[in-house]
C-alpha positions as YAML, in Angstrom:
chain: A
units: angstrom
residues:
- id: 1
  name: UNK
  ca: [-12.81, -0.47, -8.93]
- id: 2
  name: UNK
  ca: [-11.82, 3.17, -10.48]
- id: 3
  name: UNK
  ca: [-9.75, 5.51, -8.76]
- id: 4
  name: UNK
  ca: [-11.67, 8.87, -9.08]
- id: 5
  name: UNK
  ca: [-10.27, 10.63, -6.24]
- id: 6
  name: UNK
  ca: [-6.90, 10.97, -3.65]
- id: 7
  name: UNK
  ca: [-5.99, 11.06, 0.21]
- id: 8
  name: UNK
  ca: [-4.43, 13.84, 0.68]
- id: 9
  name: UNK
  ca: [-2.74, 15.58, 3.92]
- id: 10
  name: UNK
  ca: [-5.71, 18.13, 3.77]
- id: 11
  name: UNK
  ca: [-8.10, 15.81, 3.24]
- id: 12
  name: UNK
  ca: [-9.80, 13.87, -0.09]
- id: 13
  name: UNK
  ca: [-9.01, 15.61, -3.28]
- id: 14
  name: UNK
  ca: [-12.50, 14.45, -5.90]
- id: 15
  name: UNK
  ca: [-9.84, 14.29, -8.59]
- id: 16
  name: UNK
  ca: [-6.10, 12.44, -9.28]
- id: 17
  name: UNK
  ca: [-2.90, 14.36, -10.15]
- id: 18
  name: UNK
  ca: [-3.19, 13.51, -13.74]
- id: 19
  name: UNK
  ca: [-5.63, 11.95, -16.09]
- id: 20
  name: UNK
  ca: [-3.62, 9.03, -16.09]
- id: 21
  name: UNK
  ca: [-4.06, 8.77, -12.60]
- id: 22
  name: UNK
  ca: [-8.04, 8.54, -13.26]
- id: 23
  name: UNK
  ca: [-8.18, 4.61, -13.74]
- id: 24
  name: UNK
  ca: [-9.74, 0.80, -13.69]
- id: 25
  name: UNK
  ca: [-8.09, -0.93, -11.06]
- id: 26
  name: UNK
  ca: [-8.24, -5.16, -10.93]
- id: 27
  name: UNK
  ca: [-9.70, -6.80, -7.87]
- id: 28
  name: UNK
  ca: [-9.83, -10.32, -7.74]
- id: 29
  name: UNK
  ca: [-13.23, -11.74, -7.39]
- id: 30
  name: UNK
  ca: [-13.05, -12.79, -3.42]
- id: 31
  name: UNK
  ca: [-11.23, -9.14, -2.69]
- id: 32
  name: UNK
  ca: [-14.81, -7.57, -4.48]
- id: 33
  name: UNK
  ca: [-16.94, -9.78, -2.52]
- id: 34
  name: UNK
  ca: [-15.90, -8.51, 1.00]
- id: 35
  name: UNK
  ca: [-15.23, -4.52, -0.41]
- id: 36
  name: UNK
  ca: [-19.13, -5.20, -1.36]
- id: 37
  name: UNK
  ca: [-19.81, -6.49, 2.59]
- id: 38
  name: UNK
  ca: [-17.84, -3.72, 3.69]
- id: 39
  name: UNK
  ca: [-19.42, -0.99, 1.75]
- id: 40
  name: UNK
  ca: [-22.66, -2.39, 2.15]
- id: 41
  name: UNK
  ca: [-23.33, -0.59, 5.70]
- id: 42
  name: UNK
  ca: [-21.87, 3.02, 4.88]
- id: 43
  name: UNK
  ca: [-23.43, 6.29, 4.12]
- id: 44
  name: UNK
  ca: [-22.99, 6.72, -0.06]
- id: 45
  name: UNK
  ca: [-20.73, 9.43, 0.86]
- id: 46
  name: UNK
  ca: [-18.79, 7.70, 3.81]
- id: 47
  name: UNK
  ca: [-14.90, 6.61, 3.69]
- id: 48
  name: UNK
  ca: [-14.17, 3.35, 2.59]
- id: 49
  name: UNK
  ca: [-11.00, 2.92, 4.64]
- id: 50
  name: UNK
  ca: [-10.93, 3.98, 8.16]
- id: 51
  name: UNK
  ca: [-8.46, 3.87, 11.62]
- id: 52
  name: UNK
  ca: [-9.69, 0.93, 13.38]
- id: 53
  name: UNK
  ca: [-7.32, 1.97, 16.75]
- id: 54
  name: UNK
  ca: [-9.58, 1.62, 19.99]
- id: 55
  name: UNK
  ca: [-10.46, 5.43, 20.99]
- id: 56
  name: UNK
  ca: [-9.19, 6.68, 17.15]
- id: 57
  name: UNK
  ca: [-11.72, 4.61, 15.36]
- id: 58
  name: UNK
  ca: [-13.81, 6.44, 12.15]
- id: 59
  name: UNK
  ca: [-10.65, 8.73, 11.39]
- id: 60
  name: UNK
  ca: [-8.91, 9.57, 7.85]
- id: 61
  name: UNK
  ca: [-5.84, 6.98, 7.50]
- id: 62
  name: UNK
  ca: [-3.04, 8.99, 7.69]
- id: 63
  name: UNK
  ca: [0.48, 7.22, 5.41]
- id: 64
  name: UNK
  ca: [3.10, 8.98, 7.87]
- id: 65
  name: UNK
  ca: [1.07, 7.24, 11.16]
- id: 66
  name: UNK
  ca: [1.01, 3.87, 8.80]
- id: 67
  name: UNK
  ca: [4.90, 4.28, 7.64]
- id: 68
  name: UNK
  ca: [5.52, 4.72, 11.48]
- id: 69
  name: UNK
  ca: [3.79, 1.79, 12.63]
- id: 70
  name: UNK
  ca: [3.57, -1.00, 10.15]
- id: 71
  name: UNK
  ca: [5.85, 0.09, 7.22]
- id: 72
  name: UNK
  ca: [9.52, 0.31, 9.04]
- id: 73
  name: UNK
  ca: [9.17, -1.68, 11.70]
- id: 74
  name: UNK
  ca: [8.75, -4.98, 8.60]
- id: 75
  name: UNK
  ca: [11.55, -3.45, 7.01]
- id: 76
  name: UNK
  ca: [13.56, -3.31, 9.95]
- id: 77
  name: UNK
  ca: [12.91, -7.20, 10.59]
- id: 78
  name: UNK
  ca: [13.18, -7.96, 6.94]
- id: 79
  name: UNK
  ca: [16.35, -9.64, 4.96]
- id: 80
  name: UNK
  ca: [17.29, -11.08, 2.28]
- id: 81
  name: UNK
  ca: [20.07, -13.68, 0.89]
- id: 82
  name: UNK
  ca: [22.85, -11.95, -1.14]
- id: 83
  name: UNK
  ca: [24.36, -14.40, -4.18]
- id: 84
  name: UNK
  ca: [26.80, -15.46, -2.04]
- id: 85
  name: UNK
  ca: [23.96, -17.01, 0.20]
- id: 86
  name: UNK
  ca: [24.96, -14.23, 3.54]
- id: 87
  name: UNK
  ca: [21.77, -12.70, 4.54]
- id: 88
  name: UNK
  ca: [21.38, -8.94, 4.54]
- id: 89
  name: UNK
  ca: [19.41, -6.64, 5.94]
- id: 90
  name: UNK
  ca: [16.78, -4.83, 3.47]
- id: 91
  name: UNK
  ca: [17.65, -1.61, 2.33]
- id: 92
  name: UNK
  ca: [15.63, 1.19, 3.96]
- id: 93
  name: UNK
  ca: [13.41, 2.26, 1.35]
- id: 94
  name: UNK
  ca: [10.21, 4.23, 1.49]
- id: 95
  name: UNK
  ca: [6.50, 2.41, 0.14]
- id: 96
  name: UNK
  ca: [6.35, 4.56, -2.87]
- id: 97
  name: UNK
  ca: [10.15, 3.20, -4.05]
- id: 98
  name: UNK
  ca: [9.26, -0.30, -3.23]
- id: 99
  name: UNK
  ca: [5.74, -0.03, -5.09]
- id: 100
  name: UNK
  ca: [7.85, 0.78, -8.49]
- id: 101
  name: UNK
  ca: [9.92, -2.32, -7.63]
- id: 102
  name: UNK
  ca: [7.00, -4.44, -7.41]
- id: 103
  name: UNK
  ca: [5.53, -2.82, -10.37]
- id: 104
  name: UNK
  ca: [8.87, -3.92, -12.38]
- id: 105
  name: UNK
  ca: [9.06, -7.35, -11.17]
- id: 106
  name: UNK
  ca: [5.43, -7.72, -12.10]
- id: 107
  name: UNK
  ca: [5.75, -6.56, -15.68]
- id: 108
  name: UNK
  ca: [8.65, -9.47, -16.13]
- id: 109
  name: UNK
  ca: [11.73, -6.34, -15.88]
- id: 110
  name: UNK
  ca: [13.81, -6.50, -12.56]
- id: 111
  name: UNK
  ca: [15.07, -3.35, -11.63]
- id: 112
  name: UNK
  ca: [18.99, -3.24, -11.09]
- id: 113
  name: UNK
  ca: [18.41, -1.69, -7.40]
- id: 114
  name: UNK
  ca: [15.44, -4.80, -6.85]
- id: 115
  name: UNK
  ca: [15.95, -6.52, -3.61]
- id: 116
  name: UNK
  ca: [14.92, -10.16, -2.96]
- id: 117
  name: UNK
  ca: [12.61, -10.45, -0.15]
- id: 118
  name: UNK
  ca: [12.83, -12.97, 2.79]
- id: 119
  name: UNK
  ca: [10.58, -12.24, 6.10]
- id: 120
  name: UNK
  ca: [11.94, -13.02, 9.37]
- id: 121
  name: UNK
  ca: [9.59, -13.68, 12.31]
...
């Protein structure tokens, strides 16, 4: 898949912040497979990712409504185990902090500030 534009507040911007940004990102065979189902029954110029809510259905996705509704309530029922085997509470920290966390524990460097993950139910 290659990123060639952005969600933005004001809407889809047809270009990244920087060239870098402008990229080839990996999907897994299966993941292609149902983007292609997916896809399949859209307008060429139709959005890929939608709102699904009864009523809301069709919109933009909007982060902040997302962050509201799925992103702090996990981190509010997620812990971890400290080295001395107590379990903590996770750290309150936003997507974009914990996406450069996973992005260090997937290159092989763990950050100093990385927190081990353990979901309660």
């Amino acid at each position: 898949m290659f990123v060639v534009g952005v969600n933005t507040k004001s809407g889809i911007k047809e270009y990244p912040k920087s060239s870098e940004s402008r990229r080839e990102v990996p999907l897994p065979p299966h993941t292609l497979e149902a983007l292609e189902r997916h896809i399949h029954r859209l307008d060429r110029d139709a959005r890929v990712f939608t709102t699904i809510t009864k009523g809301r259905a069709g919109r933009r996705l909007d982060d902040g409504d997302w962050r509201r509704q799925t992103w702090w309530p996990a981190v509010d029922g997620a812990s971890y185990f400290d080295s001395d085997g107590e379990q903590q509470p996770v750290p309150h920290c936003p997507p974009h902090s914990m996406r450069h966390t996973c992005a260090s524990w997937c290159s092989g460097r763990r950050p100093r500030s990385a927190v081990p993950f353990a979901w309660q139910e």
